[in-house]
VEXKEDREN-166028 format. One record per atom (N, C-alpha, C): residue number from 1; residue in one letter; atom name; x, y, z. Coordinates in nm, 4 decimals, decimal comma. Each point is the difference from the previous one (the first is absolute). Layout:
    nr   rest   atom          u          v          w
   NUM      A     CA          X          Y          Z
...
***
This chain:
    nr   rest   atom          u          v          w
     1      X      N     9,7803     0,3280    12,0717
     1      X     CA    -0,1089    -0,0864    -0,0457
     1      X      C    -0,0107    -0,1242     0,0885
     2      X      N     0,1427    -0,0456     0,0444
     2      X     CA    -0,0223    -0,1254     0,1129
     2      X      C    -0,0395     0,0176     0,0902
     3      X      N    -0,0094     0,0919     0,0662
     3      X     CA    -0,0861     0,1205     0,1127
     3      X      C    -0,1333    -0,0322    -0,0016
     4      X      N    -0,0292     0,0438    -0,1209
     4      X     CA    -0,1333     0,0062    -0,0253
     4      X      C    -0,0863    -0,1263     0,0270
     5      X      N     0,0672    -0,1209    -0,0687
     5      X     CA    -0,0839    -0,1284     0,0045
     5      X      C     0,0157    -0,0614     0,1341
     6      X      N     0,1613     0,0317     0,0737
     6      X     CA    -0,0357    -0,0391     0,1500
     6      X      C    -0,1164     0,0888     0,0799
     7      X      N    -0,0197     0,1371    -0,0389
     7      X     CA    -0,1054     0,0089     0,1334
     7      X      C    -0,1095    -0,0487    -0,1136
     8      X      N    -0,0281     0,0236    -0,0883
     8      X     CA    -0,1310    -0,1257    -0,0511
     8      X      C    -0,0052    -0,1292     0,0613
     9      X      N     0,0546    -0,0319    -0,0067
     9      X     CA    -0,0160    -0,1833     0,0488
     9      X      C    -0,0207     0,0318     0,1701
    10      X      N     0,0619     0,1117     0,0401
    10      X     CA    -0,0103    -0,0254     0,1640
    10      X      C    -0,1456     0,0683    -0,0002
    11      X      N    -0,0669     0,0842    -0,0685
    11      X     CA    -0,1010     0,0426     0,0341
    11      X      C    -0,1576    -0,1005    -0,0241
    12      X      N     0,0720    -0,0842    -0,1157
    12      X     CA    -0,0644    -0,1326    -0,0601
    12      X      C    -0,0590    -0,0819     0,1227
    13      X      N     0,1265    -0,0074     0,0880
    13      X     CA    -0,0030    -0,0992     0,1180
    13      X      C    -0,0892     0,0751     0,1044
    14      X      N    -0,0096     0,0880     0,0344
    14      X     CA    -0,0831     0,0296     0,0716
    14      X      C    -0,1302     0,0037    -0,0018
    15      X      N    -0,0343     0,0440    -0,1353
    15      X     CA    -0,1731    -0,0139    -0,0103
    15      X      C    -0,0301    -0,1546     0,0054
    16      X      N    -0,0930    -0,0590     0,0787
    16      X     CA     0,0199    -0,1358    -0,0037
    16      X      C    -0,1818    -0,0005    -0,0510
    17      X      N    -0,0724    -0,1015     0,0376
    17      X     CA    -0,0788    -0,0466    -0,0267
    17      X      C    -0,1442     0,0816     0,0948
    18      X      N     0,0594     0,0012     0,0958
    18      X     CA    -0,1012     0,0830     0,0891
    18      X      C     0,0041     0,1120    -0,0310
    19      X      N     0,0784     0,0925     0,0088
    19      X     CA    -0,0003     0,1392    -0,1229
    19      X      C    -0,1047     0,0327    -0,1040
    20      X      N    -0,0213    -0,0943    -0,0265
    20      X     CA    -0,0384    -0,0230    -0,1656
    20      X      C    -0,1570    -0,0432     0,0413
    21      X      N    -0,0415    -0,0113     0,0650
    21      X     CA    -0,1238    -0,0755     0,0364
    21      X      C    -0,0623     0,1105     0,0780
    22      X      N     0,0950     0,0337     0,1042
    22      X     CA    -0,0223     0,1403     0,1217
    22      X      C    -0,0778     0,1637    -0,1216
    23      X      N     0,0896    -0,0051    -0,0741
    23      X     CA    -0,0311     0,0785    -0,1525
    23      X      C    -0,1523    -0,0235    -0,0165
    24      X      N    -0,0243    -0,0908    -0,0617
    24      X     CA    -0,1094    -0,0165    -0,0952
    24      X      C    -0,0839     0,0017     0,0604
    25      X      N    -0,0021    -0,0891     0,1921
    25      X     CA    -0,1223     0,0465     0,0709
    25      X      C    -0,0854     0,1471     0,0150
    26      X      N     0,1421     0,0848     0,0027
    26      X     CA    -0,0221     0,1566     0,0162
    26      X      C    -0,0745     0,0487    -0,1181
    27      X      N     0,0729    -0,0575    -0,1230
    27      X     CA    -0,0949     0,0363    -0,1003
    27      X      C    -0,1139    -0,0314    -0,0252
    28      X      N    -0,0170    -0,0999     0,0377
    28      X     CA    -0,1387    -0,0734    -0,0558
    28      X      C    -0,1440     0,1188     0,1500
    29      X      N     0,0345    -0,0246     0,1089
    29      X     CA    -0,0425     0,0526     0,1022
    29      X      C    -0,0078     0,1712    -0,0399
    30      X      N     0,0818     0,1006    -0,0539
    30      X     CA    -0,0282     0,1278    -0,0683
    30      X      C    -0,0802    -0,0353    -0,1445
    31      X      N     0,0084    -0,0939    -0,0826
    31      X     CA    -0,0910    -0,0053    -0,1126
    31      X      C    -0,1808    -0,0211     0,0557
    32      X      N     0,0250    -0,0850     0,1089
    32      X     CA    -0,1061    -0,0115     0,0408
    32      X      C    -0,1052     0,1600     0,0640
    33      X      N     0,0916     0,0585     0,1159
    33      X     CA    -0,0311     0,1136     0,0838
    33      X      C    -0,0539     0,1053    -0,1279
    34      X      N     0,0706     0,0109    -0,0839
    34      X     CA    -0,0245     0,0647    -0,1353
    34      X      C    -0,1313    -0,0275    -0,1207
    35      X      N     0,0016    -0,1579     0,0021
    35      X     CA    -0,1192    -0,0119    -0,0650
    35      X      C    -0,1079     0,0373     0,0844
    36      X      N    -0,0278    -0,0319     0,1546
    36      X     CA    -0,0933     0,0264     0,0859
    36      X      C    -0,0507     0,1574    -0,0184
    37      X      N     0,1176     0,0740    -0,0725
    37      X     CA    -0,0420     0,1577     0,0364
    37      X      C    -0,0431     0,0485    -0,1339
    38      X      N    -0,0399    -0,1065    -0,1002
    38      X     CA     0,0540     0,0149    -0,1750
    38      X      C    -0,2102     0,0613     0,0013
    39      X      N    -0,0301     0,1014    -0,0781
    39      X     CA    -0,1778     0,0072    -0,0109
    39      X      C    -0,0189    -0,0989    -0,0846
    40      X      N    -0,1239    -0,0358     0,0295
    40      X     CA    -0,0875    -0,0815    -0,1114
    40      X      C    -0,0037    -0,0111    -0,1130
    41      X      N    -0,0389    -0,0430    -0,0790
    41      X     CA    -0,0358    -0,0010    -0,1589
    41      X      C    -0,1486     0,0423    -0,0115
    42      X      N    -0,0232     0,1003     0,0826
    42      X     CA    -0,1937     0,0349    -0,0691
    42      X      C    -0,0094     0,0719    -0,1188
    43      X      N     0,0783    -0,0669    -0,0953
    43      X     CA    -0,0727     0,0841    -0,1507
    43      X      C    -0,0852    -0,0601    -0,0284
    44      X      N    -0,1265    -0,0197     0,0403
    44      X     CA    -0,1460    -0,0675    -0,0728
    44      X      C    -0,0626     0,1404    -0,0115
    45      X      N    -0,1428     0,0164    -0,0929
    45      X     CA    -0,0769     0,0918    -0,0004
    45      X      C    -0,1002     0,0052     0,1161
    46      X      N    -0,0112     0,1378     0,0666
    46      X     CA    -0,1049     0,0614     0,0633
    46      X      C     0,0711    -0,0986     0,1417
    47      X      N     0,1204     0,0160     0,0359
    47      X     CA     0,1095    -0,0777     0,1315
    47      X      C    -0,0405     0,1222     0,0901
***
């Protein structure tokens, strides 16, 4: 179990702040590429 929480904490240390930012750009940039490809909303009558 003391195993365990040392490589936790060492793996803790590595993800730093840029990690974490580098992430969300990627995501946000595929949510985007994705909405771009998302169809319309034409449910009106006689569309």
């Amino acid at each position: 179990m003391k195993n365990n929480l040392a490589l936790l904490a060492i793996s803790a240390r590595k993800i730093n702040r840029q990690h974490i930012q580098l992430f969300f750009i990627i995501l946000t940039l595929a949510m985007l590429v994705l909405g771009v490809g998302a169809p319309e909303d034409g449910g009106g009558v006689g569309a």
